[in-house]
C-alpha positions in Angstrom: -10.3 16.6 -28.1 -12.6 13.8 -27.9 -16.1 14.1 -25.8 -17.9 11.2 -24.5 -20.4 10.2 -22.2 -20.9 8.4 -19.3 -23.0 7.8 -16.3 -20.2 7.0 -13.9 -16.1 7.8 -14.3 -14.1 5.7 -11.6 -10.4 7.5 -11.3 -7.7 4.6 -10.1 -8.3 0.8 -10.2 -6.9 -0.3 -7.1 -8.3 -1.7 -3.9 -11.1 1.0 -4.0 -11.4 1.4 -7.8 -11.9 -2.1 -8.2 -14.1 -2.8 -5.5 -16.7 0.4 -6.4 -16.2 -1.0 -9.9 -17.4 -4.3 -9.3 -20.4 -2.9 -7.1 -21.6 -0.7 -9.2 -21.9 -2.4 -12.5 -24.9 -4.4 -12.1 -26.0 -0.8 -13.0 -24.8 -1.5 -16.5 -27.7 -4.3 -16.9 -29.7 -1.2 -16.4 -28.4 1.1 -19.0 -25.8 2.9 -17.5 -22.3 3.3 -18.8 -19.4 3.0 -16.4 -15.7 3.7 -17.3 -13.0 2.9 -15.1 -9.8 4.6 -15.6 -6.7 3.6 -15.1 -3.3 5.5 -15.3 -1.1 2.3 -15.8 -1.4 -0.9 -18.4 -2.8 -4.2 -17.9 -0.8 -6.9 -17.4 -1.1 -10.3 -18.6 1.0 -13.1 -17.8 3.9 -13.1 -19.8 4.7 -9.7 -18.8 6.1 -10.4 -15.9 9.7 -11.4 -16.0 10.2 -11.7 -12.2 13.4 -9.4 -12.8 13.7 -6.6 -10.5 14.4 -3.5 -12.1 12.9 -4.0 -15.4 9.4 -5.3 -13.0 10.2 -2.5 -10.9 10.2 0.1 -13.5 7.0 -1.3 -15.3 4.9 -1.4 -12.1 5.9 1.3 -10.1 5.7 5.3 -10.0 9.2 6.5 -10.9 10.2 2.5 -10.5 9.5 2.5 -6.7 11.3 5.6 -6.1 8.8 8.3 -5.3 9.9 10.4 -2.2 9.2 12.8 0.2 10.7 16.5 -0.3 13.2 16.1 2.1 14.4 12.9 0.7 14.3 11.1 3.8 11.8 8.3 2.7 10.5 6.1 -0.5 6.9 5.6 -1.3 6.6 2.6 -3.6 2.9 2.8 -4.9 1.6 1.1 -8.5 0.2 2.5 -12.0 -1.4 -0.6 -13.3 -4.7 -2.3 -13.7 -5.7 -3.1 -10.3 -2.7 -0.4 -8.8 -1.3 -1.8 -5.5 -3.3 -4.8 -5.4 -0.8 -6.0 -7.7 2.1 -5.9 -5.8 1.7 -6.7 -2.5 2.5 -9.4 -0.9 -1.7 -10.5 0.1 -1.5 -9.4 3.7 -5.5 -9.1 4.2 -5.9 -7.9 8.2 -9.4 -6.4 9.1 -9.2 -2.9 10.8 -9.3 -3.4 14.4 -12.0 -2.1 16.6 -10.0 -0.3 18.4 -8.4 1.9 16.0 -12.0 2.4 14.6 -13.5 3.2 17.2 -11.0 5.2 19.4 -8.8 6.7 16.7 -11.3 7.4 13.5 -14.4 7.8 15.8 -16.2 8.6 12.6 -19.8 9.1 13.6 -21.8 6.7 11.5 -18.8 4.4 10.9 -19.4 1.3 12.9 -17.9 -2.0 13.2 -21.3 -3.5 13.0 -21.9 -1.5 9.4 -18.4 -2.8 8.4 -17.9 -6.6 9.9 -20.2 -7.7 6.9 -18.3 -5.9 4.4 -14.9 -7.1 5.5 -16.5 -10.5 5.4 -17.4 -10.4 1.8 -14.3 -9.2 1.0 -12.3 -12.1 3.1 -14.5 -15.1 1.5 -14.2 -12.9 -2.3 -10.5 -12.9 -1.7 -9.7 -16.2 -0.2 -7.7 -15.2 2.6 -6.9 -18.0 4.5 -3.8 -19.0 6.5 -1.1 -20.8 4.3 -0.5 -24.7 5.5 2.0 -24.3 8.2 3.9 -27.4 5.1 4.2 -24.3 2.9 6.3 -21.5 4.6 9.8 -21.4 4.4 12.8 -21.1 6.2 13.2 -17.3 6.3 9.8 -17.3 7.8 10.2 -20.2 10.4 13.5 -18.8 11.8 11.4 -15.8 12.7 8.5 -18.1 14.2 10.6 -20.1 16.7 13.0 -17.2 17.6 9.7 -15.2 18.8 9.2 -17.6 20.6 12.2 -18.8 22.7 12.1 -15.2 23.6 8.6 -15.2 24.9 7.0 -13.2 22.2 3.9 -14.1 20.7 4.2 -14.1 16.6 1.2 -14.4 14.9 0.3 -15.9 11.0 -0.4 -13.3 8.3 -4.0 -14.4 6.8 -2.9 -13.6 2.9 -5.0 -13.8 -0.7 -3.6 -16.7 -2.8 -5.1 -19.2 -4.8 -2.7 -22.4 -6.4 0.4 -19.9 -5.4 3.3 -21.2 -6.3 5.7 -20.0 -4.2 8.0 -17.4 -6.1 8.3 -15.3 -4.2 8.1 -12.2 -5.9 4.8 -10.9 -5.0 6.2 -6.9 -4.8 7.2 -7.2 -8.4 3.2 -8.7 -9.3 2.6 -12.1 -9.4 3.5 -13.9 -12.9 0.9 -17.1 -12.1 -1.6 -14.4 -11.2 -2.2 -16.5 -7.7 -2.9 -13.3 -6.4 -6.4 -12.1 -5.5 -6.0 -8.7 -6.4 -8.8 -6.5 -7.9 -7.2 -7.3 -11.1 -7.9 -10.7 -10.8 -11.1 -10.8 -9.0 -13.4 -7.7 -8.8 -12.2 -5.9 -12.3 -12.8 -8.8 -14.5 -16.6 -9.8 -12.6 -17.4 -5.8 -13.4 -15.8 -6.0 -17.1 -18.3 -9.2 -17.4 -21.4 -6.9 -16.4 -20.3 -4.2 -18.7 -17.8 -1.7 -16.9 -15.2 -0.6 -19.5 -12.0 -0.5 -18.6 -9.9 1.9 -20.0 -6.1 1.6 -19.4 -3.3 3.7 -19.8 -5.6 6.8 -19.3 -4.3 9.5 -17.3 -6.4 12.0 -15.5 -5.5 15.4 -15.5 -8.2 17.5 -13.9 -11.4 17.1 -13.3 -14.5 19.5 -12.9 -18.2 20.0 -12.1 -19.5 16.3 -14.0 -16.6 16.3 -16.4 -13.1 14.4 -16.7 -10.1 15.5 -18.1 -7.8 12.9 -18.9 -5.2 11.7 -21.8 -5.1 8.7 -23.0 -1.0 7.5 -23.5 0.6 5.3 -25.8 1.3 2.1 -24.5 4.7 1.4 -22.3 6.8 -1.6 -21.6 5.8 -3.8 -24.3 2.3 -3.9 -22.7 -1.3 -4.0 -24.5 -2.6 -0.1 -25.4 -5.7 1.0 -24.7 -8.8 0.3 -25.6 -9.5 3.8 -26.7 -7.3 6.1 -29.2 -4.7 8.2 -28.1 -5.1 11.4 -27.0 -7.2 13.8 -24.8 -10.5 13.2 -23.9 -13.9 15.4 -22.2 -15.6 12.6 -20.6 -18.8 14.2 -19.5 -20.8 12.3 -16.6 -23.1 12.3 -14.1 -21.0 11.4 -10.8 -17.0 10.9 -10.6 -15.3 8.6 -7.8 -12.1 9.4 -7.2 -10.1 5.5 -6.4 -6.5 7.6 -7.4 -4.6 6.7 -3.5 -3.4 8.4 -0.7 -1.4 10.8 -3.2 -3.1 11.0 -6.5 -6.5 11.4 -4.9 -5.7 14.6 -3.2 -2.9 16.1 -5.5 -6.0 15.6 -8.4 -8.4 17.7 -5.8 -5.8 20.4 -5.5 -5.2 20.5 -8.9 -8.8 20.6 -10.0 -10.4 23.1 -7.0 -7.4 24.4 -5.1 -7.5 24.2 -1.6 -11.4 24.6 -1.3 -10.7 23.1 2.3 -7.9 23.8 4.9 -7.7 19.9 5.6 -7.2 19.0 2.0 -3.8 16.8 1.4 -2.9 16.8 5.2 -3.1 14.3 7.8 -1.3 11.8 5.8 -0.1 8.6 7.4 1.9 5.7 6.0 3.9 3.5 8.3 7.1 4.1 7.7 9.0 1.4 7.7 12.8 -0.2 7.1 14.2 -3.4 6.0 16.8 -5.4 8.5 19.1 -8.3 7.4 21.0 -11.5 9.5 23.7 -13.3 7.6 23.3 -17.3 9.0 26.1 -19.8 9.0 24.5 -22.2 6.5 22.1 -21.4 3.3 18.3 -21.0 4.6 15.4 -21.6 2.3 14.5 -17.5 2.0 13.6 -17.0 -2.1 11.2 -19.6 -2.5 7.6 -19.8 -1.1 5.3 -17.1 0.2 7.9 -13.8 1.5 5.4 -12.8 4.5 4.0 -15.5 6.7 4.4 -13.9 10.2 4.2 -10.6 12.8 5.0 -9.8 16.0 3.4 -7.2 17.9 4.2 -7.3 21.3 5.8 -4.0 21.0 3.0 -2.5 19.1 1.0 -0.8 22.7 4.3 0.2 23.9 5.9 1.2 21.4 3.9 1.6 18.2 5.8 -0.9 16.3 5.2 -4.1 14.5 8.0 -6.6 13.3 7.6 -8.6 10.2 8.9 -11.5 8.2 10.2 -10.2 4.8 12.5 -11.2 2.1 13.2 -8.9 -0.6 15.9 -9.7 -3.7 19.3 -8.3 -4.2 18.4 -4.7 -6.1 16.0 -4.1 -3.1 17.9 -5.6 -0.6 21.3 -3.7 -1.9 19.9 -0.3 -2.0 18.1 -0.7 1.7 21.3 -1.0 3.2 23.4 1.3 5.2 26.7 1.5 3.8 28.9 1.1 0.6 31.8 -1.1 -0.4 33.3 -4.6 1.4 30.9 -4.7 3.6 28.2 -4.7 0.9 30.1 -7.1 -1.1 30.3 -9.3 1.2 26.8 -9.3 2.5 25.5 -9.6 -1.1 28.0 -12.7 -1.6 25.7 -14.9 1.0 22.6 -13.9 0.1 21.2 -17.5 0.0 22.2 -17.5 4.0 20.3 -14.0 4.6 17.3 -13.9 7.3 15.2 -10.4 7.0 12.7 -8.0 9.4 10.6 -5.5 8.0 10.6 -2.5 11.3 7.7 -1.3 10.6 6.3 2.0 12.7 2.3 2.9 13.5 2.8 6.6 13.1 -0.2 9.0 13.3 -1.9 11.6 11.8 -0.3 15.4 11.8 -1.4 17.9 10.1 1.7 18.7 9.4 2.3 15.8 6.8 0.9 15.7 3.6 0.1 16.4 -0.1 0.9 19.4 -2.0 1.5 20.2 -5.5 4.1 21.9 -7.9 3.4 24.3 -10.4 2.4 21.7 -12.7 0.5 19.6 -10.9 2.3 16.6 -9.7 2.3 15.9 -6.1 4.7 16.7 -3.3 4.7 14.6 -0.6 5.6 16.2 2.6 6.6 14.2 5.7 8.3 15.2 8.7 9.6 12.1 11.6 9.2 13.4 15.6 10.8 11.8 18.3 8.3 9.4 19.0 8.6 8.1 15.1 12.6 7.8 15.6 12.5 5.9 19.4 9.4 3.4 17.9 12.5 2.6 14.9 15.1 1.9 17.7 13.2 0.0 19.7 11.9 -2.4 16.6 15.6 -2.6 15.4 16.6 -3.5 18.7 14.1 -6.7 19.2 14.8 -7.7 15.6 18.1 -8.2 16.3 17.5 -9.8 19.2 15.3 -12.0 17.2 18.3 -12.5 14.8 20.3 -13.6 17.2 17.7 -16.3 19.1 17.5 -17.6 15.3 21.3 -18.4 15.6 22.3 -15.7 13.1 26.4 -15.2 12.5 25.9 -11.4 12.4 23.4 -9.0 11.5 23.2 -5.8 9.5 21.3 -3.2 11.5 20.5 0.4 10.3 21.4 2.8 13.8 24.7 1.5 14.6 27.9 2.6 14.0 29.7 -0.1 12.2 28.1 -2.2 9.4 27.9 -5.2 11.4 27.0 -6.7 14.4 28.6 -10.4 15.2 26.7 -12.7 17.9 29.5 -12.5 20.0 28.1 -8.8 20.4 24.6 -9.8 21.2 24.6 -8.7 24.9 25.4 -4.8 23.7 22.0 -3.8 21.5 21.1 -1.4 23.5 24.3 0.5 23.1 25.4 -0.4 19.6 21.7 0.4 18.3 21.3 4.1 19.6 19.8 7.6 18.5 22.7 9.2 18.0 23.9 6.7 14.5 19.7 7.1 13.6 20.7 9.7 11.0 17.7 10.6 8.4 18.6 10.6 4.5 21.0 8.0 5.6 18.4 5.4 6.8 16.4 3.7 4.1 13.4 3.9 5.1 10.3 3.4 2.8 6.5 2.9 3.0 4.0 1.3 0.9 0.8 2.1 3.0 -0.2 5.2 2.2 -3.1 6.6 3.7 -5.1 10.5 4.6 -5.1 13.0 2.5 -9.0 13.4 2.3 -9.9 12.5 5.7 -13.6 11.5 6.5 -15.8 12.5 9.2 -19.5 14.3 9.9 -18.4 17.6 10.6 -17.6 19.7 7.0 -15.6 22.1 8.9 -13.0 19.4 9.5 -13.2 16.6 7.1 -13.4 16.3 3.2 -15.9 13.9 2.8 -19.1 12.7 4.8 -18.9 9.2 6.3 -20.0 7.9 2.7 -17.2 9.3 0.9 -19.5 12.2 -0.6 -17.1 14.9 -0.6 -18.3 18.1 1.2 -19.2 21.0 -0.9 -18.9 19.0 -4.6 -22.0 17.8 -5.6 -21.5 14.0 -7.5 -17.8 13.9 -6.2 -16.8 10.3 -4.1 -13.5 9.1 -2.8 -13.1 5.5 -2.1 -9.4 4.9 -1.1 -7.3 5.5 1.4 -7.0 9.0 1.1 -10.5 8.8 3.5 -8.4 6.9 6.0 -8.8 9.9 9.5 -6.0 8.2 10.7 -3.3 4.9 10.6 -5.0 2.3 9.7 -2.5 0.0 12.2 -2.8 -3.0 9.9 -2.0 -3.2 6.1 -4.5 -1.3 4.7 -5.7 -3.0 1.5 -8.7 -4.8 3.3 -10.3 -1.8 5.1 -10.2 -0.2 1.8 -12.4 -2.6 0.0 -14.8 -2.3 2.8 -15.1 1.6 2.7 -15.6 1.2 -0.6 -18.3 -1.0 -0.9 -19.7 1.1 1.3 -19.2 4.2 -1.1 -20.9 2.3 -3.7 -23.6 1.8 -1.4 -23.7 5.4 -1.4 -23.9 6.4 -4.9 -26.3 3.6 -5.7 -28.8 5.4 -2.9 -27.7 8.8 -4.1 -29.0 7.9 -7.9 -32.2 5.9 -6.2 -33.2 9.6 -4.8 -32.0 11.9 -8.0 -29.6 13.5 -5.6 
């Protein structure tokens, strides 16, 4: 075993990861050594084949198939240099004051601490709002229909620069036009001198020392800097950036359950995929996948409709259903309109992180009434939408036969019922994952302070969205970046004092 030193260890390079990174190293001007570790590889341009399963199974934790003990849901999150950040689609939404203030009411946390932040992040980024020129077809379809039905679709504010419209931004970008961590905030800190250490996997860590093993390289992609093998990396404060599951199945692992809100509270928008088969081809592949919402049903309901288009492995194994029927969906998939139903569930203390015997997370995750009627009602209005776009017929998840025709259009309410919403049937999958490590100023019932100083552990941080208290309601990638600039605030003051 190899021992080294360092002044900071960042675990996970992510949204949080990246940002602290980026933050901190002017530090390294100073002296100090960071490392920033990262469980995945680095990839470069031609690494990315836009083909879905082989992208699928380089990106993705168990290619995209991670799921919850009782199988009832998919959590597709990234192991790569910059994690998530890398395949997303750019959604960049700033956390609403509302949910900040009435459902995290985090004492200290204030939208006047965190306006500034999310504004360095949005100008850093470039989000902006695509050229109304550049959306396509899929997306359009969604715009008017919204509209002839008096709802009120609003424009996704996403982080591009010279995209060029492929379409494939779940399986990482191959231009690199998006502004994730890996293209933006790693390489500034990698300039200052933060090293970056990829495919290094940690496997415990402990009072100023990580535990980690450094892999050989996978998928054709660039090893290491550093040799294989295992590694005592002592330091002087470790920020755990690891996500909503790594984070706290790493804390378990390390301490055990020092606190009884450890791994629970988890959140993560569940959400499933809906598909209209048109009469003519529609221009759905190329150009940006997500350029509009709706959320008219979001108050009532808790549920927000999105444009989406994902290709035919995705697609395929999202649907409800086997043979003809699939076939002959499949077979028109240039015609194909999509939804994303996507649900603002809330935090229970019942859902959660655990871990196995040897370590690896469990993910547990229970729906309630209230989680199953927000998924009727958003599969219900995207059909409707379906329909005001001039679909032929549509395929909607909660209804007894595989398809729906136009002729039928007058009968949602009673072709889309409870009784055919059948868990483990569904497909129903998230990808904002969130809780775990919940933050707040009372130690009896959060894991870290406001700051992301976990209670109890002197020189621990966490700076994802494990410190989310509760749904984030928007796509949480944004509000993650702010929290943790604001954790890099923290240790940067923390070192100032010698604490």
């Amino acid at each position: 075993m190899r021992t080294l030193d360092y002044d900071i260890v960042i675990v996970g390079s992510g949204a949080g990861g990246g940002t602290v990174a980026k933050e901190l190293a002017p530090l390294c001007q100073k002296g100090m050594r960071i490392a920033l570790l990262e469980w995945g590889g680095r990839f470069n341009d031609h690494d990315n084949t836009r083909s879905e399963v082989e992208m699928a199974q380089k990106y993705y934790f168990e290619s995209g198939g991670v799921q919850n003990s009782g199988q009832e849901m998919t959590f597709a999150l990234a192991k790569a240099v910059g994690g998530s950040t890398t395949v997303y689609t750019g959604t960049s939404l700033v956390l609403p004051d509302e949910i900040l203030e009435k459902k995290w009411a985090v004492p200290g946390l204030t939208s006047v601490d965190l306006k500034p932040r999310f504004q360095k992040y949005l100008k850093e980024n470039n989000v902006h709002l695509l050229d109304k020129s550049l959306i396509n077809e899929n997306n359009q379809l969604f715009y008017n229909a919204c509209n002839k039905l008096g709802f009120k679709p609003s424009q996704f504010p996403v982080n591009v620069k010279n995209c060029q419209g492929l379409g494939t931004c779940n399986l990482g970008c191959a231009v690199h036009a998006k502004q994730g961590t890996h293209v933006v905030q790693i390489p500034s800190a990698e300039k200052q001198g933060v090293e970056v250490v990829s495919f290094c996997r940690v496997d415990k860590i402990e009072e100023n020392c990580v535990r980690a093993t450094v892999l050989p390289p996978e998928h054709g992609l660039e090893a290491s800097p550093w040799p294989c093998g295992e590694y005592s990396i002592r330091t002087k404060k470790i920020i755990l950036c690891a996500g909503a599951i790594h984070t706290p199945a790493l804390l378990l692992k390390s301490f055990g359950s020092f606190h009884h809100a450890l791994g629970k509270y988890f959140t993560c928008h569940p959400a499933l995929i809906l598909v209209a088969q048109h009469d003519r081809e529609i221009n759905n592949t190329f150009g940006h996948p997500k350029s509009y919402y709706c959320e008219d049903f979001m108050h009532s309901h808790g549920v927000l409709l999105e444009t989406c288009m994902y290709f035919p492995f995705t697609l395929a194994k999202n649907l409800v259903g086997f043979g003809p029927d699939v076939d002959d969906l499949m077979s028109h998939f240039n015609h194909l309109q999509m939804i994303l139903v996507l649900i603002m569930d809330h935090a229970r203390k019942e859902n959660g992180i655990t871990i196995d015997r040897q370590g690896n997370p469990i993910i547990h995750y229970k729906f309630n009434s209230q989680d199953i009627a927000a998924f009727i009602k958003g599969i219900r209005e995207s059909a409707r939408i379906f329909f005001a776009a001039g679909a032929k017929r549509i395929h909607a998840p909660a209804c007894k036969s595989f398809f729906i025709e136009a002729r039928q259009a007058a009968q949602l309410d009673q072709l889309i019922n409870q009784e055919e919403f059948k868990l483990g049937k569904m497909s129903i999958a998230s990808a904002h994952l969130m809780g775990g490590c919940r933050m707040g100023e009372n130690p009896q019932e959060a894991i870290t302070d406001s700051w992301g100083r976990v209670n109890g552990k002197k020189d621990l941080y966490v700076a994802d969205a494990s410190l989310f208290p509760n749904s984030s309601g928007v796509n949480p990638y944004l509000t993650v970046m702010a929290l943790a600039d604001r954790v890099a605030e923290a240790v940067i003051h923390d070192y100032r004092k010698g604490l």
